[in-house]
C-alpha positions in Angstrom: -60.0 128.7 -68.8 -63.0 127.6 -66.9 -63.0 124.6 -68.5 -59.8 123.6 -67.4 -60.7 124.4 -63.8 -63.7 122.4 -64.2 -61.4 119.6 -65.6 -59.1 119.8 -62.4 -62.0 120.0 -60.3 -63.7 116.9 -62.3 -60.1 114.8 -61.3 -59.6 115.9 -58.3 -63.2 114.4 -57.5 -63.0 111.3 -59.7 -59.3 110.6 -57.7 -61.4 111.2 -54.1 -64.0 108.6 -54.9 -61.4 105.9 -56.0 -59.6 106.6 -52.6 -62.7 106.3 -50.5 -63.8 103.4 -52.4 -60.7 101.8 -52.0 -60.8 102.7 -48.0 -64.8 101.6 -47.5 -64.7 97.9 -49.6 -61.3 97.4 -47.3 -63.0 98.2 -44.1 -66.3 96.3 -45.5 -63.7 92.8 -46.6 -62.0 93.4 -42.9 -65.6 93.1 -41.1 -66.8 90.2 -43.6 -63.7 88.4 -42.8 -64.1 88.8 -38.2 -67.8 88.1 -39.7 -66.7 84.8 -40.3 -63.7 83.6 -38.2 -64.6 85.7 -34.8 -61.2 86.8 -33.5 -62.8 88.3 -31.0 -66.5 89.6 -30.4 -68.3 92.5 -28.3 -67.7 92.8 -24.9 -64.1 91.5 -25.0 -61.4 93.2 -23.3 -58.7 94.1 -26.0 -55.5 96.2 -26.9 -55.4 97.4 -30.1 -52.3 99.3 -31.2 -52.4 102.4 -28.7 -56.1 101.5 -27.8 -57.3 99.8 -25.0 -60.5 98.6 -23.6 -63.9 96.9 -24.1 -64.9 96.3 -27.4 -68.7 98.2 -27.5 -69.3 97.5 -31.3 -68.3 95.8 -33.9 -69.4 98.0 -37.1 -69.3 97.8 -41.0 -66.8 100.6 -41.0 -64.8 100.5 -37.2 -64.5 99.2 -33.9 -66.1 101.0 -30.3 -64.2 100.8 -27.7 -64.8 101.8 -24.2 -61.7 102.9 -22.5 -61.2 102.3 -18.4 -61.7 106.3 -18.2 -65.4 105.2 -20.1 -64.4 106.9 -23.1 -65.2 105.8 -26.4 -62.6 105.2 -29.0 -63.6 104.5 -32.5 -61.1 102.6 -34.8 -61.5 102.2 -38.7 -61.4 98.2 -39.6 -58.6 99.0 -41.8 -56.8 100.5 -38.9 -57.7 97.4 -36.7 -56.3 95.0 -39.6 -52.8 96.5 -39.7 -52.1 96.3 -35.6 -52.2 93.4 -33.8 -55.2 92.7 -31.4 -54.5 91.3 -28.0 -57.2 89.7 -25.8 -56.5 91.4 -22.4 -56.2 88.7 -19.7 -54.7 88.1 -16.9 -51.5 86.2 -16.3 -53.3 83.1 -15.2 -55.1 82.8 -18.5 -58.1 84.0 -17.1 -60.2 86.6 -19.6 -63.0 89.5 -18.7 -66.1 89.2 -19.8 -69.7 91.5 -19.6 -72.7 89.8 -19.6 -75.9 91.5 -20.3 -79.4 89.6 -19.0 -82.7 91.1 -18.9 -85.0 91.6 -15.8 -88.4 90.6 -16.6 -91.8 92.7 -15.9 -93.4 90.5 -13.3 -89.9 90.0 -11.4 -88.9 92.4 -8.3 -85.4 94.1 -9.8 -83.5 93.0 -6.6 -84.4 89.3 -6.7 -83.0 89.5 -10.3 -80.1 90.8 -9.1 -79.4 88.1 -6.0 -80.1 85.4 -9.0 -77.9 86.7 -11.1 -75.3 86.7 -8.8 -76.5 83.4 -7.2 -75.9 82.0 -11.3 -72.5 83.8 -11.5 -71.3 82.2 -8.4 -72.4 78.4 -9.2 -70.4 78.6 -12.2 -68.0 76.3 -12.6 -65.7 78.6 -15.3 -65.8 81.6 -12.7 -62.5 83.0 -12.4 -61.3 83.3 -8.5 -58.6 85.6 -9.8 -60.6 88.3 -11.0 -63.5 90.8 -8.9 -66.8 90.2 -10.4 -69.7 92.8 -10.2 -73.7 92.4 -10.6 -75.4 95.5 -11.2 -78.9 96.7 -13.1 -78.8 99.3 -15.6 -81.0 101.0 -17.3 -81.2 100.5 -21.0 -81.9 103.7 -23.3 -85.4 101.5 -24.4 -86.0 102.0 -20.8 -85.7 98.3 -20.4 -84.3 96.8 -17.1 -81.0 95.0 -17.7 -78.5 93.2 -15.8 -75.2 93.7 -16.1 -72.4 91.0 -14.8 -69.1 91.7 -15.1 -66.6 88.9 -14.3 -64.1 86.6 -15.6 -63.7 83.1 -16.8 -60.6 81.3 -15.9 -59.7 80.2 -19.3 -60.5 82.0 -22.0 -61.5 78.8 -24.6 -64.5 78.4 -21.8 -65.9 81.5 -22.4 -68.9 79.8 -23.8 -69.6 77.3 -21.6 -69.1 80.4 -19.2 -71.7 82.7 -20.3 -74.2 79.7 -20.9 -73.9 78.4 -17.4 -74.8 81.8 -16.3 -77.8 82.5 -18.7 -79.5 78.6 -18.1 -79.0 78.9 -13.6 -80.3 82.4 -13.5 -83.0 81.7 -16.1 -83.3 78.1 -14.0 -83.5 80.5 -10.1 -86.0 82.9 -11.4 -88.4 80.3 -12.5 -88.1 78.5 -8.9 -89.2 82.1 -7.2 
């Protein structure tokens, strides 16, 4: 008798491990794939099935979102290969993007700030449709960080978008 239990008990186990198996090398062939072709990358807005929001993280095993409530929704890859995944932008075609730039040491945190937006504004991909916001956040490494929030006015620019941004801020805080 207790060797048939053990024998059920020995199945039962064996027929788990083939299912998670099968569940972890999809999600793991899922990332390797976006790994490669980039349908769409952190910080993007995107709906996903019932899900909506910024994506936070792009994992082995799921995607972080952050809802508009600042919730975070975690999706398995498998999950996220089966729905269809819309980039969330506006009718005019522009797209939402979030921008992270550091502050450095020697710099005052506001002049970082009036640079940043000084960069965001000079771009030429900025998005007129769409409220942009420079703020400073404090990283959990303690670091100092700036955080744009904004949109380019067509999504394919995104780019040229984030490195016009990046080169005139880096470009203004050398000049102070």
């Amino acid at each position: 008798m207790n060797l048939t239990v053990l024998s059920l008990v020995s199945i039962a186990i064996c027929i788990a491990f083939v299912v998670w198996s099968q569940i972890f090398a999809r999600n793991m062939l899922v990332r390797l794939y976006w790994f490669m072709n980039q349908p769409f990358r952190t910080g993007d807005y995107v709906s996903i099935g019932g899900s909506r929001g910024q994506v936070i993280h792009l994992g082995w095993q799921a995607v972080r979102l952050r809802n508009s409530a600042g919730d975070y929704v975690l999706i398995s890859n498998a999950l996220v290969w089966n729905q269809p995944v819309i980039q969330t932008v506006a009718e005019t075609g522009s797209q939402g993007v979030e921008l992270h730039l550091p502050v450095p040491d020697v710099c005052e945190k506001m002049r970082a700030r009036l640079a940043a937006e000084e960069a965001l504004v000079l771009s030429p991909y900025l998005a007129l449709d769409r409220a942009y916001d420079v703020s400073l956040e404090l990283a959990p490494s303690g670091e100092t960080l700036l955080r744009i929030r904004a949109g380019v006015f067509d999504a394919s620019q995104r780019d040229l978008f984030e490195s016009s941004v990046i080169e005139t801020y880096q470009d203004l805080l050398q000049a102070h």
